[in-house]
C-alpha positions in Angstrom: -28.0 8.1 -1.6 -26.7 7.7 1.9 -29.8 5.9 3.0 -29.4 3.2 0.5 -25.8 2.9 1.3 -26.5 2.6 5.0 -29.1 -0.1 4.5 -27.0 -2.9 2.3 -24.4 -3.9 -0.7 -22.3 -1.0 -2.4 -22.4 -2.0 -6.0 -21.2 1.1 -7.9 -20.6 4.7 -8.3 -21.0 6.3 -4.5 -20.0 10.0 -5.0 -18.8 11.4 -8.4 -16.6 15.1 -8.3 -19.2 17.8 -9.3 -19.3 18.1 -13.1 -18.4 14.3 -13.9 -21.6 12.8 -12.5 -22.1 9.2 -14.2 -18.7 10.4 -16.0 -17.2 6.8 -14.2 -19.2 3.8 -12.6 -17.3 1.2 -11.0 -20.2 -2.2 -10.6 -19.2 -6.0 -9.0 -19.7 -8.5 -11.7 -18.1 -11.0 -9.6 -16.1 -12.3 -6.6 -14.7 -15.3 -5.5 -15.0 -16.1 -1.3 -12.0 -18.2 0.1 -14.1 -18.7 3.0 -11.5 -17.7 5.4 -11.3 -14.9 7.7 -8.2 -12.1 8.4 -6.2 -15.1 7.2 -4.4 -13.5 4.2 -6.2 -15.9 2.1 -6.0 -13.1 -0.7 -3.1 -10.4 -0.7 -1.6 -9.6 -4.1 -3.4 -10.0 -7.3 -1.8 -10.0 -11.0 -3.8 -10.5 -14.7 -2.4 -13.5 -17.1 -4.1 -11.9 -20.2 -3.4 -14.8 -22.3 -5.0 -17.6 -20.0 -7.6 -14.7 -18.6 -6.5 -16.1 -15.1 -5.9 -13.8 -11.9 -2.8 -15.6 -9.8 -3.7 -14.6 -6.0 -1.5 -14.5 -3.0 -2.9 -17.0 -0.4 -1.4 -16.5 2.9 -3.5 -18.7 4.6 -2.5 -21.6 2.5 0.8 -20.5 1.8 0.0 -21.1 -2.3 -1.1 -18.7 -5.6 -4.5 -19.2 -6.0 -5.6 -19.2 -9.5 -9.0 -18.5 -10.6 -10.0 -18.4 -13.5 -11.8 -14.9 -14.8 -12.9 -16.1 -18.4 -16.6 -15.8 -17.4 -16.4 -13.0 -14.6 -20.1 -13.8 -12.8 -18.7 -17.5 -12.2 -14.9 -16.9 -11.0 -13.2 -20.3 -10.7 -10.6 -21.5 -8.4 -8.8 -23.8 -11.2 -5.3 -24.8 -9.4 -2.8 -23.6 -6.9 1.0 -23.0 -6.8 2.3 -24.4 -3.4 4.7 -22.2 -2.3 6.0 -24.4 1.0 8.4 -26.5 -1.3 10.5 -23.0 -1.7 10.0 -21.3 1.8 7.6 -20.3 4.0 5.3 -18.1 2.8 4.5 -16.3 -0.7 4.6 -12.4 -0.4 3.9 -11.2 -3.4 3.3 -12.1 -7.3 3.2 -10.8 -10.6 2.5 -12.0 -13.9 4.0 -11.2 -17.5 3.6 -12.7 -20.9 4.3 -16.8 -20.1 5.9 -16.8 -16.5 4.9 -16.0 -13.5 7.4 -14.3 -10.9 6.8 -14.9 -7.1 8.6 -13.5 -3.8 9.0 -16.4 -1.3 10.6 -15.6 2.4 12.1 -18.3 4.2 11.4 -20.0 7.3 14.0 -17.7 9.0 12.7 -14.9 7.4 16.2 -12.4 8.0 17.8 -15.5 5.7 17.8 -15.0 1.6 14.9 -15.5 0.0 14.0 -16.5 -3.4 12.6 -15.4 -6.3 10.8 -18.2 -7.7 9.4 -18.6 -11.5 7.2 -20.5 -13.0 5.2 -21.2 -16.5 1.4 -20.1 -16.1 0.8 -23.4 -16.9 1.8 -24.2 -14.0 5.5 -25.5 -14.4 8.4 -24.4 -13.0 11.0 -22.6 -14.3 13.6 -22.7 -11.7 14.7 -20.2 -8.4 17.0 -17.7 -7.9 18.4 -16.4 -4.8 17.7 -12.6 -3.6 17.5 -10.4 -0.1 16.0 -11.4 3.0 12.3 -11.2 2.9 11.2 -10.6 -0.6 8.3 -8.3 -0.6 7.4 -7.1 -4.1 8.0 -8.4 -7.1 7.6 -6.6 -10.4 8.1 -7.2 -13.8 10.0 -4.5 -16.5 7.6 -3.7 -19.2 9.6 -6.2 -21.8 9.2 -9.0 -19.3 13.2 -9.5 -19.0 13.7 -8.3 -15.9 11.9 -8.6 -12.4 12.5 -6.2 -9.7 12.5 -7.5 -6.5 12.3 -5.4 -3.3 13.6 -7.0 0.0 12.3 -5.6 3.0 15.2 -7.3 5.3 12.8 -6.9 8.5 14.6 -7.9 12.0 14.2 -10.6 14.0 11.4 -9.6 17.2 14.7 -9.1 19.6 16.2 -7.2 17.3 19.6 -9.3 17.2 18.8 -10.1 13.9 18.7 -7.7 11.6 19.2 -7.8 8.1 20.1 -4.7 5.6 17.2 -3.9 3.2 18.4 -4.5 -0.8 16.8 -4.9 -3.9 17.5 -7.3 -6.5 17.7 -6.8 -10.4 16.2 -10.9 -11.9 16.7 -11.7 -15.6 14.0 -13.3 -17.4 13.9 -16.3 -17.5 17.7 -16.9 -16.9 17.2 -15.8 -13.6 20.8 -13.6 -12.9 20.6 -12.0 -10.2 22.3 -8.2 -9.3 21.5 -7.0 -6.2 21.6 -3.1 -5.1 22.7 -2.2 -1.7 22.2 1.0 0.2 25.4 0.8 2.4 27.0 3.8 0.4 23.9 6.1 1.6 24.3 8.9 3.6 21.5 9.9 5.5 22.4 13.8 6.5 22.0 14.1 2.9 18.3 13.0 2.9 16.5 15.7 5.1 14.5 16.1 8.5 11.9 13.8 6.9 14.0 11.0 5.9 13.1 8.1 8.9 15.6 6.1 10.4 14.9 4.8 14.0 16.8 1.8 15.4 18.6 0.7 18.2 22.5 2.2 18.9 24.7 0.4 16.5 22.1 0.1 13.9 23.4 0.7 10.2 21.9 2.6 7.6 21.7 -0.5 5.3 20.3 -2.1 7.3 17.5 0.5 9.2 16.5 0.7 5.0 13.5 -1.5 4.1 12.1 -1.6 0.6 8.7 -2.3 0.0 7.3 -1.9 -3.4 8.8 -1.3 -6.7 7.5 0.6 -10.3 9.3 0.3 -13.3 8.6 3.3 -15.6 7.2 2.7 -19.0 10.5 2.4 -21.2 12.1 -0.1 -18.9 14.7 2.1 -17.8 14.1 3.2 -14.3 12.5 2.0 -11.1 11.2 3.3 -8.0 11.5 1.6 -4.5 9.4 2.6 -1.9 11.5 2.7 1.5 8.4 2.7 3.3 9.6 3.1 7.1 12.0 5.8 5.9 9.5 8.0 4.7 11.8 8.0 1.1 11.9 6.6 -2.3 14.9 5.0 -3.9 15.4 5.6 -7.7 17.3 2.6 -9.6 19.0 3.2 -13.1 18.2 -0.4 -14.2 20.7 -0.3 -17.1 23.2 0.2 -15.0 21.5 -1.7 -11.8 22.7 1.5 -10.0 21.6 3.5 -7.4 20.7 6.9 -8.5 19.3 8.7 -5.7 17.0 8.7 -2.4 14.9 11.1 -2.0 12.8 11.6 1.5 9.0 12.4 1.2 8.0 15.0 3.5 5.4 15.5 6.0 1.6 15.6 6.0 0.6 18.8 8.0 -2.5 18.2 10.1 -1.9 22.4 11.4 -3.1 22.6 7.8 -6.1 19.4 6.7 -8.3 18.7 9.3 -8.6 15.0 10.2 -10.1 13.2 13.1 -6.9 11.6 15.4 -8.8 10.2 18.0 -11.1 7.0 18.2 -12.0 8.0 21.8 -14.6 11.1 20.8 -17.4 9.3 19.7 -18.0 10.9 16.8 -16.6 12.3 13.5 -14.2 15.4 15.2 -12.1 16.4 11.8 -9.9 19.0 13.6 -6.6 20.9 12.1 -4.1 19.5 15.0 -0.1 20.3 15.7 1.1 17.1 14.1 3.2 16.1 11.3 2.7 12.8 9.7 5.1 11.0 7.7 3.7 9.9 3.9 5.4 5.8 4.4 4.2 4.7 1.2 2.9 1.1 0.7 2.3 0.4 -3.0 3.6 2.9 -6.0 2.9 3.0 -9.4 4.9 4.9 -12.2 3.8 6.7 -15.2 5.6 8.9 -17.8 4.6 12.3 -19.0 5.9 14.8 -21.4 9.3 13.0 -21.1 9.0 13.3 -17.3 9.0 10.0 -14.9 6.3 10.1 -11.9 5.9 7.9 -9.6 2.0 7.7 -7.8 2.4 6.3 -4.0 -0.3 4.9 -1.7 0.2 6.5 2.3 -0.2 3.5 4.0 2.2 4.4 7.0 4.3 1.7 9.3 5.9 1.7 12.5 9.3 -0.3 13.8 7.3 -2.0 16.4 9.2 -5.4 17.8 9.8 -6.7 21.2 13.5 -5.9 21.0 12.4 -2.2 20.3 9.8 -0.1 19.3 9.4 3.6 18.2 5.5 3.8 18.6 3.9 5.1 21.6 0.7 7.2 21.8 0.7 11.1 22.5 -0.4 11.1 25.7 1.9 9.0 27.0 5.1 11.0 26.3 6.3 14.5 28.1 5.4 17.6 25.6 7.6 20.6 25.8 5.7 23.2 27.7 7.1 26.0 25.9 6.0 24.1 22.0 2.8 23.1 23.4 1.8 25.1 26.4 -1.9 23.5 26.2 -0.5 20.3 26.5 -3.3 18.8 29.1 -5.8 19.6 26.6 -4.0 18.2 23.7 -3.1 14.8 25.5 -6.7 13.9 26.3 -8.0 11.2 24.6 -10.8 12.5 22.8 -8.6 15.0 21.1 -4.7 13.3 20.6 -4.3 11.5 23.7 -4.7 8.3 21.0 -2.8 9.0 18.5 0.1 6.6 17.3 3.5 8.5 17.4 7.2 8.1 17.2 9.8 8.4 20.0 12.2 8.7 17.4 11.6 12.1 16.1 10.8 15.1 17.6 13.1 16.0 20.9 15.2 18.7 18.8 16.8 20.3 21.9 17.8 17.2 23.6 16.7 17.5 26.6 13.8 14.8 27.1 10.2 15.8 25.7 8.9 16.4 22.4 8.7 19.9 20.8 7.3 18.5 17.8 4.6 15.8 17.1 5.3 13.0 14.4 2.8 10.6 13.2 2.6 7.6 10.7 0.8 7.6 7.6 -0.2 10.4 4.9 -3.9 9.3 4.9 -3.6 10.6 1.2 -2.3 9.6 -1.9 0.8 11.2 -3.5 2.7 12.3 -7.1 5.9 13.0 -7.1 8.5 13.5 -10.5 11.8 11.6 -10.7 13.4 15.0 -9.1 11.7 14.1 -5.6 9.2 16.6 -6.3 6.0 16.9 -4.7 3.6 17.1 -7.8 0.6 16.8 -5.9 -0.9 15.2 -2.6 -4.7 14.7 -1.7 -4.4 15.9 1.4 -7.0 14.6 3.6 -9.9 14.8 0.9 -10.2 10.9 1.3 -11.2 10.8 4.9 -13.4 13.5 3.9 -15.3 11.4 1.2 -15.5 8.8 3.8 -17.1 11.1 6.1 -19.7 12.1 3.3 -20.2 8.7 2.2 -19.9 5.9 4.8 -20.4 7.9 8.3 -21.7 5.5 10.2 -18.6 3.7 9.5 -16.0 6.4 9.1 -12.5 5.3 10.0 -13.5 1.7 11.2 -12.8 -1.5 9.3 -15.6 -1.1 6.7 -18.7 -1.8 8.8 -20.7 0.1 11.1 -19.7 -2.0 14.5 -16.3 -0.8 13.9 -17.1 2.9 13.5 -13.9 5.6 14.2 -11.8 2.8 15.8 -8.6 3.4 12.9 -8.6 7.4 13.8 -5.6 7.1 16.3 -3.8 4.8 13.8 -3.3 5.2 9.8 -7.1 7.1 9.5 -8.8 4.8 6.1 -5.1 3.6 5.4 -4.4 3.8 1.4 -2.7 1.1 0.3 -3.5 -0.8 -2.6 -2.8 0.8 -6.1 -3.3 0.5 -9.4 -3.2 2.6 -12.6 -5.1 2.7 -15.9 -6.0 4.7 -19.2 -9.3 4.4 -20.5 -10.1 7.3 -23.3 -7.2 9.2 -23.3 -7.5 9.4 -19.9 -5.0 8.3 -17.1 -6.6 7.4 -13.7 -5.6 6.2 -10.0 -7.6 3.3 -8.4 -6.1 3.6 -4.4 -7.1 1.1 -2.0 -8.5 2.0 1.2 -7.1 -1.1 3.8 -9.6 -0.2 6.7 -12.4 1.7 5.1 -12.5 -1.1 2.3 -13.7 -0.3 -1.3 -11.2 1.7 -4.0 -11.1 5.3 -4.5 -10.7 6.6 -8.1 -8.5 10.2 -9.2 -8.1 11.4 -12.6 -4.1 12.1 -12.8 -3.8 12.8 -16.2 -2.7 16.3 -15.6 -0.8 14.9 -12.6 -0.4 18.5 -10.7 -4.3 18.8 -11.5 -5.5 15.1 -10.5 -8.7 15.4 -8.8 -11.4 13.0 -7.0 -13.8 10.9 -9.9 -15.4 8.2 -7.8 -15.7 5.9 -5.0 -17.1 2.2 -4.9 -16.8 -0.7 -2.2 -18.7 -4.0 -2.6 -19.6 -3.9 1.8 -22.3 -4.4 4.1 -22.2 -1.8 6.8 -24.2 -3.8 9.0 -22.6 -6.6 8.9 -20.2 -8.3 10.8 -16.3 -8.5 9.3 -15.5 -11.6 11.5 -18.9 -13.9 10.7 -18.1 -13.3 6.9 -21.5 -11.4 6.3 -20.1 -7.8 5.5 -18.8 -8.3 1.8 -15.1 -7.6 1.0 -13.1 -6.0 4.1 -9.5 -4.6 3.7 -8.1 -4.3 0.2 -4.7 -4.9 -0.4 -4.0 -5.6 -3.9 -5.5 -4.1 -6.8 -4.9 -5.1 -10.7 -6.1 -2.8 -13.5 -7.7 -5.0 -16.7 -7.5 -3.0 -20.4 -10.2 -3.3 -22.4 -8.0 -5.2 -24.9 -7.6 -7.8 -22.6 -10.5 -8.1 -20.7 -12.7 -11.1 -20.8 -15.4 -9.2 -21.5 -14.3 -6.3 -23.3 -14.8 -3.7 -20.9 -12.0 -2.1 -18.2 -12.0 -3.9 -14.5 -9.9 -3.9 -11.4 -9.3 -6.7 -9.8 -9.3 -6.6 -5.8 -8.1 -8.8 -3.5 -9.4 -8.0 0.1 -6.9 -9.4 2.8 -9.1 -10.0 5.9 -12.2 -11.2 3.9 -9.6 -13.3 2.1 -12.5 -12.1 -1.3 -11.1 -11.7 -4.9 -13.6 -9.0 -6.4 -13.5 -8.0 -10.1 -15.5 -4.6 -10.6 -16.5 -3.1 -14.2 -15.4 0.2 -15.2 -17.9 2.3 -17.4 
């Protein structure tokens, strides 16, 4: 198995848990190449079931692409929205019934942006006017309402900065109610609740949104407050605030992982860190009258000329007393490399660190609507990688980039999506570096375990000359067999530094 996958094109099922082999198969029926490179030429992906089209964020060409899916060996670019008559850029998109909602930044990007609608067929609805820098956009299951979460990011000096927010949009009426976090009070939130900016920084404004799930009966939404390490949960009847919760620690004294691209070789070690989970995408599912909300681990750093938190290990002073093998922890090969944040960790005041905080859960998560961890994967993903792709474990999908992502955010899960096939619910995460899309089986959700793992990559080829297949998922769109050109399940993936749109067939 691994010789096969070393030698060319991952087309299906890698690795399937022990018990449930062929029990899920995961095969590319087709892809659509923008022909540009680390460009963003394809971000965020949605499904218009009706018109069988997948709208795709373009950064390159600052546009949805739209291809059209009807016959998925021969995807078709068939029209483009140009976003640059509403701002600068397009961050994200989503897709519901007739309209299609997209978050647009401005030029100035701590300025308002817009949420911006339009018709699938292409004509516009009209814009409405949200937070500063849009970054997710996601439609209530009725299709009346779009939750928009605004980042609010600062200027590169820092003298700009924004408060995070998120925005409540009627369809198609486009109202606007937007939700503040000034009334939030961070003692409340716990030791892992992140909050790291300059002196006269408020709390409003250190928050930044990221994603946002609605839950299945419209009522509720989650907002991933991904460099707080928290989650924000929004009554959406009342376009309240209902509470923050913070999102604890990955313990590395406890899953071994490999922190340093400096060993030349796969070293997965237990190591004195903790690692804060920073989701990227979240999905939310509800059972036995219980809201959950699935997040992807990505991890994310303040890291701006005006001021930065990250730093690497072993170039900070280590309390002797916490870490009296210090010297041996601080070489490179071991954590020497490893991202970390200034802003955590000097309990006692009085200069060095007597604890070691890192970015990133490297896992996927579940937690109920109480805050409640339901369950975490640990480090099992690097693990599978390890199994699976060694000669390109950690790197950025190919073989010439082998173990180079260990000192940062590991395979980085970010992408997400969730579908039921057969009674079954199941998690499709997105590995950013590693590339291809890791699949759990959540239906018990304190139960989920590992199914399968497929990427459409050539290990030996090269990421930058375009001749390694898909590289760096960030978007993934689950496909019903209801609504599926063909019949059968897919995901849609769109891969941001191959700028690819890939739709694989679930059997």
């Amino acid at each position: 198995m691994l010789k096969s996958f070393a030698k060319g094109l991952l087309l299906a099922t890698l690795l399937t848990a022990p018990g449930l082999v062929n029990a899920m198969s995961l095969k590319v029926v087709g892809s659509y190449q923008s022909g540009v490179f680390d460009k963003g030429a394809a971000e965020v992906v949605s499904y218009d079931k009706k018109g069988r089209k997948l709208f795709v964020v373009n950064g390159n060409d600052k546009s949805i692409d739209i291809l059209d899916i009807s016959n998925p060996a021969e995807i078709k670019k068939i029209g483009a929205i140009d976003v640059k008559k509403h701002g600068k850029a397009a961050n994200s998109v989503a897709v519901h019934g007739d309209y299609v909602a997209i978050a647009v930044e401005m030029k100035v990007k701590q300025t308002a942006g817009k949420l911006v609608l339009y018709k699938t067929d292409g004509t516009l609805v009209g814009e409405a006017q949200v937070g500063a820098l849009p970054d997710s956009v996601v439609f209530a299951p009725d299709g009346e309402l779009v939750v928009v979460a605004n980042e609010g990011e600062p200027s590169d000096d820092f003298k700009n900065d924004p408060e995070g927010s998120v925005s409540l949009v009627s369809i198609p009426s486009l109202d606007v109610k937007t939700i503040s976090f000034n009334d939030l009070d961070a003692q409340k939130l716990g030791e892992s609740f992140h909050a790291p900016s300059p002196d006269g920084t408020s709390l409003a404004q250190d928050i930044e949104p990221e994603y946002s799930a609605v839950t299945p009966d419209g009522k509720t939404a989650f907002v991933s407050l991904q460099e707080n390490n928290a989650m924000a949960v929004i009554d959406l009847e009342k376009a309240e605030l209902t509470s923050v919760f913070a999102l604890g620690f990955q313990d590395y004294s406890k899953h071994a992982v490999d922190l340093s691209d400096k060993d030349e070789k796969i070293n997965r070690n237990t190591w004195p860190v903790l690692s804060m989970r920073q989701p990227d995408t979240i999905m939310a599912f509800t059972q036995g009258g219980m809201n959950y909300v699935v997040t992807a681990n990505e991890g994310d750093a303040r890291d701006y000329d005006g001021y930065s938190e990250e730093t690497r290990l072993g170039k900070v002073k280590l309390d002797p007393t916490a870490f009296p093998n210090a010297e041996e922890l601080q070489k490179k090969s071991n954590l020497g490399r490893l991202k970390i944040t200034t802003a955590k960790g000097d309990t006692d005041g009085d200069g060095d660190l007597d604890a070691i905080y890192g970015y990133g859960g490297r896992s996927f998560s579940i937690f109920n609507e109480k805050g409640e961890l339901v369950f975490d994967s640990g480090t099992e993903i690097e693990a599978k990688m390890a199994e699976l792709a060694p000669t390109a474990f950690n790197g950025q999908g190919t073989n010439e980039s082998f173990d180079n992502r260990s000192d940062d955010k590991g395979t980085e899960p970010e992408a997400l999506a969730i579908g039921e096939m057969d009674g079954k619910r199941y998690a499709f995460i997105g590995l950013e570096r590693m590339g291809g899309v890791v699949v759990y089986d959540i239906t018990e959700p304190a139960k989920a375990h590992y199914v399968t793992y497929a990427n459409n990559v050539k290990l030996e080829g090269s990421a930058e000359k375009m001749t390694a297949g898909d590289i760096a998922p960030e978007g993934i769109a689950f496909i019903d067999a209801k609504v599926s050109p063909t019949g059968t399940p897919m995901i849609a993936v769109a891969n941001e530094v191959s700028g690819s749109t890939t739709l694989y067939e679930i059997k």
